[in-house]
N, C-alpha and C positions, 0 to 999 in steps of 0.2 A: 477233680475240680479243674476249672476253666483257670487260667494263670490271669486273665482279663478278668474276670469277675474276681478276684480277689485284690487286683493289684489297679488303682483306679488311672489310670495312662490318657494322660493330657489330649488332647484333639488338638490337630493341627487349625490354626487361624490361616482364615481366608483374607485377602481382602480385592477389591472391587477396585483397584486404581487405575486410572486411563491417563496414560501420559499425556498434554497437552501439547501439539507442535505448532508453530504459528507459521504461517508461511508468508513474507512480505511479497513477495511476487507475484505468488498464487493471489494473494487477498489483490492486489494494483490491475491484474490482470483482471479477475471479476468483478472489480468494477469498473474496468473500459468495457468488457461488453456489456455489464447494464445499462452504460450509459450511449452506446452504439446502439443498444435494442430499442430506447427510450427514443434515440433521435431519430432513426430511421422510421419509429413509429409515428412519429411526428412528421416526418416527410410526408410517409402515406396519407395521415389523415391530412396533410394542409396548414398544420399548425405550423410548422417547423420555421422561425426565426435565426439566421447566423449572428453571432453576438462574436463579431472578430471586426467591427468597426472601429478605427481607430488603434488598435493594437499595431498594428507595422509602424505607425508614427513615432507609439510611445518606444517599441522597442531599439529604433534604430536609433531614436534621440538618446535612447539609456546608453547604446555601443557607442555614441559617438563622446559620452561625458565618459565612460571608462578608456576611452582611447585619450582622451585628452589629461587625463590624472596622470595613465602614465607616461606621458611624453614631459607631462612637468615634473615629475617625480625624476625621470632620465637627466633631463637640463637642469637639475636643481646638482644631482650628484658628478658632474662634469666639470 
């Protein structure tokens, strides 16, 4: 007689697990090119609007209030 047929011997368990990786890069990266593929397609067809009106305004009025904190923050501690 078969030592297996008499003696009932456990099966090994499987399992199906996929480890998850997230990549911040990789994800930031694909979506500059969807969004490079969307505007260039938009060029082609005619649609394409730049939406950067008014931005150099706001940004260089924002460096000029963080330049000004800290030169008071300087003169305060003198």
């Amino acid at each position: 007689m078969n030592i297996r047929q008499i003696i009932k011997l456990p099966k090994y368990k499987k399992f199906s697990y996929k480890p998850v990786y997230y990549d911040k890069r990789k994800e930031a990266l694909e979506e500059k090119i969807k969004k490079a593929k969307s505007k260039k397609e938009a060029i082609e067809q005619g649609t394409y609007k730049p939406d950067f009106k008014g931005k150099f305004r706001n940004n260089y009025s924002r460096d000029i209030t963080k330049k000004q904190k800290k030169q008071q923050i300087s003169g305060f501690s003198c």
